[in-house]
C-alpha positions in Angstrom: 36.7 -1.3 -20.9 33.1 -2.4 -20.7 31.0 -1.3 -23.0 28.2 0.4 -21.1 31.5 2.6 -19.5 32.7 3.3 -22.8 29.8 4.5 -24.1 28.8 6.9 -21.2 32.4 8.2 -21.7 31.8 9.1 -25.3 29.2 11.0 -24.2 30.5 12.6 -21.5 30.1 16.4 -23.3 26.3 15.6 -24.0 25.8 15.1 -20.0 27.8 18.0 -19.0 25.7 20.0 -21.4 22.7 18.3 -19.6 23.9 18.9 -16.8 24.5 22.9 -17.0 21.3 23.2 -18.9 18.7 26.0 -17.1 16.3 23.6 -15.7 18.8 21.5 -14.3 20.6 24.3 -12.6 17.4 25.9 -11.5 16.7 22.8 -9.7 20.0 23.1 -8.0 20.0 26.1 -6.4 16.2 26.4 -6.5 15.1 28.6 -8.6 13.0 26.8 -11.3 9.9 28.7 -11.1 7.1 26.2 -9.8 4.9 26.4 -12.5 8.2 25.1 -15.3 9.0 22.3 -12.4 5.4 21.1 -12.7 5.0 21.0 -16.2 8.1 18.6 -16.5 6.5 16.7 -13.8 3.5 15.8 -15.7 5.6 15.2 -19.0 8.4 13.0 -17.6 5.1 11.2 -16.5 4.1 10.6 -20.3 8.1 9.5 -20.9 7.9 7.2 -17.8 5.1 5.4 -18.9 6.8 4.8 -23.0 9.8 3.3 -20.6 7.7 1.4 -18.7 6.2 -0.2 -22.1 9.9 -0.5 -23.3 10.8 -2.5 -20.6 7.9 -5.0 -21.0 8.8 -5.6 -24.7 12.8 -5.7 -23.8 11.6 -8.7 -21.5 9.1 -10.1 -24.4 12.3 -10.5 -26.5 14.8 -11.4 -24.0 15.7 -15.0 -24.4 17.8 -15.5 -21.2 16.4 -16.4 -17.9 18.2 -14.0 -15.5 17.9 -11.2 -18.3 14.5 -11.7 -17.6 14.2 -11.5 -14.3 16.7 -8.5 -14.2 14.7 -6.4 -16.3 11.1 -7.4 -14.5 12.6 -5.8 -11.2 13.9 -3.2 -13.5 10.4 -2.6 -14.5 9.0 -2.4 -11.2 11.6 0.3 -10.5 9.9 2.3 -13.1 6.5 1.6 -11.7 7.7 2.8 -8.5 8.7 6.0 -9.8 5.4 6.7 -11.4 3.9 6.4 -8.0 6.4 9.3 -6.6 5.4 11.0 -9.5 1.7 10.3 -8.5 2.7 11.8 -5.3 4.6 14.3 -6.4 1.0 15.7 -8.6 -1.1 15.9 -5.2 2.0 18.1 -3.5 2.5 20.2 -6.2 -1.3 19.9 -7.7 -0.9 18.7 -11.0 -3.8 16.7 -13.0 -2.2 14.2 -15.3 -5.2 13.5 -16.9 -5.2 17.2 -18.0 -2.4 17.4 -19.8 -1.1 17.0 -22.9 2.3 15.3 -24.6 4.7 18.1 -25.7 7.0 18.1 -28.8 10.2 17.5 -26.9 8.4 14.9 -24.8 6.9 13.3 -28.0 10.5 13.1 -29.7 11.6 10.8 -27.3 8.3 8.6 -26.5 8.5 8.3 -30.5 11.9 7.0 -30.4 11.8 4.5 -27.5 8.5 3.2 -29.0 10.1 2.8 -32.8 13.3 1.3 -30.9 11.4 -1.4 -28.6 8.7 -2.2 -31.6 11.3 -2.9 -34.3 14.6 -3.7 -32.3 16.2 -6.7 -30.4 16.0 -6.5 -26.6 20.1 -5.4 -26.4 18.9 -2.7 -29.1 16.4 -1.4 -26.3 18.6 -1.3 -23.6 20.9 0.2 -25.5 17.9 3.1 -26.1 17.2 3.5 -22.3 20.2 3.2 -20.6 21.2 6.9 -20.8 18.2 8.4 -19.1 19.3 5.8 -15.9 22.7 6.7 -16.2 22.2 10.3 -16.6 19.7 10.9 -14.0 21.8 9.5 -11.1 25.0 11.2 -12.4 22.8 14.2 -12.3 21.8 13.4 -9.4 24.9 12.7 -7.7 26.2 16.0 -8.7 23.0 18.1 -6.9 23.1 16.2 -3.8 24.7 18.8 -1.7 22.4 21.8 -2.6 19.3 20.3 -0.7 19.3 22.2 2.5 16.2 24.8 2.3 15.8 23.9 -1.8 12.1 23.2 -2.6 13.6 20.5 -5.1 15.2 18.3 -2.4 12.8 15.4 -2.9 13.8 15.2 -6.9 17.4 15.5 -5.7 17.2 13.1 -3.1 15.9 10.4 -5.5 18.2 10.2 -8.1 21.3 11.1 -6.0 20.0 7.9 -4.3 22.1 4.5 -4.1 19.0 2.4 -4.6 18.3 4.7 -8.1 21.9 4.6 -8.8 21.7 0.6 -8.3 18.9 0.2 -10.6 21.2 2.2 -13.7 24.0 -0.3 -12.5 22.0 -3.5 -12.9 20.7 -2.5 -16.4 24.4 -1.6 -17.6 25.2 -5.2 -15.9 22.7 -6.9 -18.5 24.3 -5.5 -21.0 28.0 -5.5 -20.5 26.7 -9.6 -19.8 25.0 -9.9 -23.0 26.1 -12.9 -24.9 24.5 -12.5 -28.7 26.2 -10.4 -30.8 25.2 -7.1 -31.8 26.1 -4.1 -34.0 28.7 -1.7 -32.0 27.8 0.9 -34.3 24.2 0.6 -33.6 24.7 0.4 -30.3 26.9 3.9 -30.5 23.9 5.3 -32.5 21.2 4.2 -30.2 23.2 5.4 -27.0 24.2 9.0 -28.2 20.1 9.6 -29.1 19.1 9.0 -26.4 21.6 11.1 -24.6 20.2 13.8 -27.0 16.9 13.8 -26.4 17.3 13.8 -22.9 19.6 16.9 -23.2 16.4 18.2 -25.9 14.1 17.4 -23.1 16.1 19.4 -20.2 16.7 22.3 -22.5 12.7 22.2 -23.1 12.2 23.5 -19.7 14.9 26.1 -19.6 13.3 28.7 -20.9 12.8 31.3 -17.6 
């Protein structure tokens, strides 16, 4: 089994937890008050910009040509979804600039940032896969309650081939990889993450 399929599977309890978490629900059948939705907005804003800069030092470190090129697009993906998210602010009229990071935001910049400062570039992947993986399977399982939901753009997104695609070609990079690494690291790395995104979820479930 490859290993980024083995790892989601180990962690298969953490998503479902995600998964059935308030927020995520809310979103579902549309009942996350507006003011909760927006204030994840502008904090998954603050994460997507600590993935963006994970990324950049994931290709820094990367030795191998079309790793390289893999995770550039893969970094462009992320730029593209802080411009939905830009959109997203002027429909639901949020000012970035007035906002600050939040403890369960700041656990998980904190992590990516000690991960891609002091790790390899299989180590980082390793630390970001999860929030691709999750997302779209989240996703996925919200995209038949978007008829009359005031969330149907979010849903749309990540139930979306082209975001599912993008989780598919970082797990590709790493089930590739060719250097050896630590398994147990890896497992380590994988299941934070998976944590802090179920932290960050549960952060806006309180409604």
């Amino acid at each position: 089994m490859l290993i980024t399929k083995r790892l989601w599977e180990n962690n298969s309890e953490l998503a479902s937890l995600s998964l059935k978490t308030k927020f995520v629900q809310g979103i579902s059948n549309g009942n996350l008050p507006r003011d909760i939705f927006k204030e994840y907005l502008a904090q998954d804003y603050f994460f997507l910009e600590s993935f963006a800069k994970a990324y950049g030092l994931a290709v820094s470190k990367s030795k191998d040509k079309s790793e390289i090129k893999s995770l550039s697009q893969l970094l462009v993906g992320v730029s593209d979804e802080l411009i939905l998210h830009e959109t997203y602010a002027k429909e639901w009229q949020i000012d970035f600039s007035t906002n600050y990071i939040r403890p369960a935001t700041k656990n998980y910049t904190d992590f990516l940032y000690d991960v891609s400062s002091k790790l390899s570039s299989v180590e980082i992947m390793f630390a970001m896969t999860p929030c691709m993986r999750l997302y779209s399977w989240i996703g996925k399982n919200l995209s038949d309650m978007i008829i009359n939901n005031p969330y149907k753009e979010w849903i749309l997104t990540y139930s979306d081939e082209s975001f599912d695609n993008l989780a598919k070609s970082l797990e590709k990079i790493i089930d590739n990889y060719q250097e050896p690494y630590d398994i147990n690291q890896a497992q380590n790395l994988y299941k934070k993450a998976m944590e802090l995104e179920l932290d960050f979820f549960n952060a806006y479930s309180n409604f």
